[in-house]
N, C-alpha and C positions, 0 to 999 in steps of 0.2 A: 860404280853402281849408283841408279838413282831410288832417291827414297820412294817406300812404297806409298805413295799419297794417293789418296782417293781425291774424286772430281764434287767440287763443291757447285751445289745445286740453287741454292736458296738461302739468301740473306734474311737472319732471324736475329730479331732482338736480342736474345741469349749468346748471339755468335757475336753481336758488337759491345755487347756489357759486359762481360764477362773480360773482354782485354782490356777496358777501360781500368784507368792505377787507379787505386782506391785511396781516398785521400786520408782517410782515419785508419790509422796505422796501427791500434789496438785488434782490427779485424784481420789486419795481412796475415798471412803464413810463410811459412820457410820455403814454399814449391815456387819454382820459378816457372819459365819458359821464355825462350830466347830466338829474337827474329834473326833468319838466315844470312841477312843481307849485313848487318848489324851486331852489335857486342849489347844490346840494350834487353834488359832484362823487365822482366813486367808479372808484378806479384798477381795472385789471384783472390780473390776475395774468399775468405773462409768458408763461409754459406753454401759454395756452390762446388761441385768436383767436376774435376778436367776429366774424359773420355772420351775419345774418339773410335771411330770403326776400323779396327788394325785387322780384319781378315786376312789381307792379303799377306802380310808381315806376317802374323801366325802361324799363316800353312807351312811359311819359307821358313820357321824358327825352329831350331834346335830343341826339345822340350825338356826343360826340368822337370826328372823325376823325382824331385822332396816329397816325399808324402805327406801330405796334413792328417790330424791326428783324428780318430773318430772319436764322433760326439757320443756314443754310447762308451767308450774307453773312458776319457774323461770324467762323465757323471760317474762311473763305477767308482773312483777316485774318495768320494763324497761320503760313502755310506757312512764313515762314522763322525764325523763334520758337525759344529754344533751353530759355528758361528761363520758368518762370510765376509770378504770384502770384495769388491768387484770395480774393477779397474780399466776405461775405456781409452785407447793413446789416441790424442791428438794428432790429425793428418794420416792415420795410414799409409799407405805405399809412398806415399811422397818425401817419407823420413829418408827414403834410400834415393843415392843422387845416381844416376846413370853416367857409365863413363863417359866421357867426352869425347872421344873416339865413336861410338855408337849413337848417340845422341840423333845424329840426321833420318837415322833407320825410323826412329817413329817422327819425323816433322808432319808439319798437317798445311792445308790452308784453310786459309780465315779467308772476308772481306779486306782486310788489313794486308794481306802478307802469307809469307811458307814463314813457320815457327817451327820449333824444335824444342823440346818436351827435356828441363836439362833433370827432374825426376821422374822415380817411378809411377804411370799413370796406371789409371785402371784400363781394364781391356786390353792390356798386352799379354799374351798368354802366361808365360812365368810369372807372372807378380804374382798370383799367392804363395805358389812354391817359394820364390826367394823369399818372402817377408815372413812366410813363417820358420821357414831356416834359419834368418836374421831375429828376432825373435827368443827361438830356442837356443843357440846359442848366448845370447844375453845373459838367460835367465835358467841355462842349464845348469848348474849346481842347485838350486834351488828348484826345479820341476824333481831332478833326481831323488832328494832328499824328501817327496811326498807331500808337497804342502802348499803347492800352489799350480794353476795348468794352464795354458795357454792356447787361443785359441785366434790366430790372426792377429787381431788388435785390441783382442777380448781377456783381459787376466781376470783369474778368480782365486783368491786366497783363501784356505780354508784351515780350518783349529776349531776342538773341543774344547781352548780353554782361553779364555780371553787376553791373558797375558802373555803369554805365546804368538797368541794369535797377532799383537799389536807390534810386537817383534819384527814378527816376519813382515808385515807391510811395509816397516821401516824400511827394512833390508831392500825390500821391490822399489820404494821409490827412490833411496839413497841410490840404487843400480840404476833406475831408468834418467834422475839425474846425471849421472856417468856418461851417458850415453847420449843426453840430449836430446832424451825424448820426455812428451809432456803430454797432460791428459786432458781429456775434456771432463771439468768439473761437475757437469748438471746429466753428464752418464754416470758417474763412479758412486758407488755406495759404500760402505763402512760399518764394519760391525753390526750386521744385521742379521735376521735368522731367518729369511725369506728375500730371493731376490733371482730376478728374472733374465737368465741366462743361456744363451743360445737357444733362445723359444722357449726354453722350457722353463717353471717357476721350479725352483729348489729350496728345499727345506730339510732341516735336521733329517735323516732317513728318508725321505720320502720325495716324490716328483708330480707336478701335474702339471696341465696344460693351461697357457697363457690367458688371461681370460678375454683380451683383445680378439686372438682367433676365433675364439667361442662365441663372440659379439657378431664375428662376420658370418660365422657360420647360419647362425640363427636368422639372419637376414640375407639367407640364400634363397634365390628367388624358382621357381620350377622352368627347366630348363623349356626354351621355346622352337631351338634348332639343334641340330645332331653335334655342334659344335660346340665348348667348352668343359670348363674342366669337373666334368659330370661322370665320366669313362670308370672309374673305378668305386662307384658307389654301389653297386648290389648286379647280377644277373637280371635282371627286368632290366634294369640301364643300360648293362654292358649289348645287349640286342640291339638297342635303339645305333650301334656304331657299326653294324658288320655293313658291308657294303651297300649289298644290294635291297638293303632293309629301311620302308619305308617310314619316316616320323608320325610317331602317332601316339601323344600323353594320353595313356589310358588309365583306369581308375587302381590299375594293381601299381603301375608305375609311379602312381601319385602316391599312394601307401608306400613301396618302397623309398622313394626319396624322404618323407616325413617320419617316418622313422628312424634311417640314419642321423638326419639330423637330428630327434630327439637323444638317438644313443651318442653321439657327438660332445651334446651339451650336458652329459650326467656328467661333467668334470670328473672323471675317474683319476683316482689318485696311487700313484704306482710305488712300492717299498723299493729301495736301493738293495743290490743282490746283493747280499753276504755269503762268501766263500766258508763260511767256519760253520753254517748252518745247513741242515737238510734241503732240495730243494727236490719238489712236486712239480708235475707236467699232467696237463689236462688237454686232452686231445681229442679230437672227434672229425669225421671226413662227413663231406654230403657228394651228390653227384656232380659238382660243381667247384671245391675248392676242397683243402682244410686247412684245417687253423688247429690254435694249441695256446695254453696260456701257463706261463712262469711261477709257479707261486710258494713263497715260505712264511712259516710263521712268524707273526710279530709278538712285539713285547705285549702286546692283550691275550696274548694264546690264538688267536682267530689267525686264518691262512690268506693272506693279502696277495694282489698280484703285482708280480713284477716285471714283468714285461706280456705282451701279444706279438704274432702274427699271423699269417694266413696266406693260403698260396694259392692261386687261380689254375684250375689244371687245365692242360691242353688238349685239343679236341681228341688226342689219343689214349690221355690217361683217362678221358673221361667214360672209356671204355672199359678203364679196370672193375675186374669183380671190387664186389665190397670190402673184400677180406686186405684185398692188396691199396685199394685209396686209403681204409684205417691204418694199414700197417705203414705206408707212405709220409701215413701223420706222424706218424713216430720219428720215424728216420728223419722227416724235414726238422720238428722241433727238436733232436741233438742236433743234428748238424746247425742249427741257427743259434745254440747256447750251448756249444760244448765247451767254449772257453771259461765256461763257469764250473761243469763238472770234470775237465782232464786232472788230476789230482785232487780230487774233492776230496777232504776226508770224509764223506760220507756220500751213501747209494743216493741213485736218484731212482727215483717214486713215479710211474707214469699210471696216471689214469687213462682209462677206456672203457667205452662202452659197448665193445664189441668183444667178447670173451668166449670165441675162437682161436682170436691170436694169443690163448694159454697154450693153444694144442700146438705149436710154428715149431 
C-alpha cells in the first residue's frame, strides 16, 4: 500500500521553517519526523505543532473506542477540595512514538521531500483516545484513590489539607519522572485556591466562568449575515436561519442579542453538587423550549445553583398542550441530572409553576 498523502498545493513560509534544525537546542523537543528517502531525523521547534490533513487515513482507520472522561464527571470530583495544583505535560501526543512498522501510513509532503511522522501528531483520529489511555494508566492508582483527574494533558491535583495535598504532587511528579514526561512550567500552578481549568475557573465549592470568554463575549459584534455563530442565542435569532427566511436586524432582534449578552456577562457563579445534600429543581416550559435549573443549599442557608439547561423543542412538540411541555420539563431535567439523584439519600424537590401537574 501507498501512504495516504495528500497533493501539496502551495509553498508557505511555515512549510519551509518549520523543517529548518533549530540551532538552540534548549528549544528542541523529543518529536521527530523522518525523510523517506533517508535515516535523517529533524527536530521541530517547540513553539510550533506538527498537523497535517489525515482525512483520508481517518475514514480508512480502525477507530479507538477509549472514552475520555466528562468534564462535568471530573468537576464533580472537586466539591470538597480546598486547595489545587494544576499540572500541564510538555509535548502532548508526541510523548507517544508510533511504531515503525506504521510510521509511512501518516508520511506527508513538504517542499523538501515525503516525511514520515516517527510520533504521535495531532489530527490523526486515535490520538486522543490513545493519549488518554496512556495517561490513565500512568496515573491510575492515584486517579482511583480520589485525588487527582486527568484530562488529556491536563492534571489537577486536589486536597483539603495542605500537607497531603503537597504529598500527592510529589507522588505525580516523581511518577511523571518515571515515565519521562515533563511539564510546561509557565502553565502549572501550585497550591492555589482558584485556577483555571478546562474553561472553567475552580474554586473551593464553587465554579464560574473564564473571564477571557466573558471579554469576548462583550465584544460581540450584532450579527450582519445569516452566517455565524449567532444560531443559538434566543428565538428572534434562531428565524433569522430557517431557509427560506429573509435577513433583516430588526429592533426585537437587536434587544434579544443585547440582552443575552448582558445575561452572559453577570458572571454567574455555580456550587459544586453535593450528593449528601437535598437537591431542588426549577422548571418552567414556554411555547418554544424549556429549561430547568439545579439548585441546593449553601453554607449561608441561601439556595445557589448548580448547574442549567434548556432544550429547543421541535416543530411537533411545539404543539404540545401546555400541561405536556411543563411536564416535558420535568422529565428532561431528571433525565439530565439523574446521576445525582439515583441513590440519593434524600428526595428530590421540583418546582412548577404549573399546578395541574398535582392532578397527573
Amino acid at each position: 500500500m501507498k501512504p495516504f498523502i495528500g497533493i501539496f498545493e502551495e509553498t508557505k513560509k511555515l512549510d519551509t521553517g518549520i523543517l529548518d534544525k533549530v540551532e538552540d537546542d534548549e528549544v528542541l523537543i523529543r518529536s521527530f519526523i523522518r525523510g523517506e528517502e533517508d535515516s535523517d531525523e529533524i527536530q521541530i521547534n517547540a513553539k510550533l505543532s506538527a498537523s497535517q490533513d489525515y482525512q483520508d487515513l481517518n475514514n480508512r482507520t480502525i477507530k479507538n473506542r477509549y472514552p475520555l472522561p466528562l468534564v462535568t464527571d471530573l468537576v464533580d470530583k472537586l466539591k470538597t477540595a480546598k486547595v489545587f495544583t494544576k499540572l500541564d505535560l510538555w509535548n502532548g501526543y508526541n510523548n507517544i512514538r508510533i511504531k515503525d512498522r506504521d510510521q509511512w501510513k501518516a508520511a506527508f509532503k513538504t517542499p523538501r521531500g515525503l516525511f514520515k511522522p516517527m510520533v504521535m501528531f495531532f489530527s490523526l483520529t486515535n490520538s486522543p483516545a490513545t493519549f488518554q489511555a496512556f495517561m490513565n494508566d500512568i496515573l491510575k492508582d492515584f486517579i482511583n484513590e480520589g485525588w487527582c483527574v486527568v484530562y488529556m494533558d491536563n492534571i489537577l491535583i486536589f486536597s483539603d489539607k495542605i500537607n497531603i495535598h503537597r504529598l500527592h504532587t510529589r507522588h505525580i511528579l516523581e511518577r511523571l519522572q518515571e515515565n519521562d514526561l515533563y511539564l510546561k512550567p509557565e502553565k502549572c500552578e501550585f497550591e492555589v485556591t482558584k485556577t483555571l481549568f478546562l474553561g472553567m475557573v475552580i474554586m473551593p465549592g464553587h465554579i464560574s466562568m473564564d473571564e477571557t470568554k466573558l471579554a469576548r463575549i462583550k465584544d460581540w459584534e450584532a450579527p450582519k449575515t445569516i452566517k455565524g455563530k449567532y444560531v443559538e442565542l434566543a428565538r428572534p435569532l434562531h428565524e433569522l436561519t430557517k431557509k427560506d427566511t429573509k435577513f433583516e436586524w430588526t429592533k426585537l432582534r437587536d434587544i434579544a442579542f443585547n440582552v443575552l449578552k448582558a445575561k452572559f456577562l453577570q458572571r454567574p457563579i455555580l456550587q459544586m453538587p453535593d450528593d449528601e445534600k437535598p437537591f431542588i429543581i426549577e422548571v418552567d416550559a414556554s411555547k418554544w423550549a424549556t429549561g430547568a435549573v439545579l439548585k441546593q443549599q449553601g453554607s449561608d442557608g441561601e439556595l445557589h445553583p448548580c448547574g442549567y439547561i434548556s432544550h429547543a423543542f421541535t416543530a411537533t412538540k411545539r404543539n404540545y398542550e401546555i400541561y405536556d411541555r411543563e411536564l416535558l420539563a420535568i422529565t428532561n431535567a431528571l433525565k439530565a441530572w439523574e446521576h445525582y439523584f439515583l441513590g440519593g439519600a434524600h428526595p428530590v424537590t421540583v418546582l412548577s409553576d404549573h399546578k395541574n401537574l398535582t392532578y397527573f
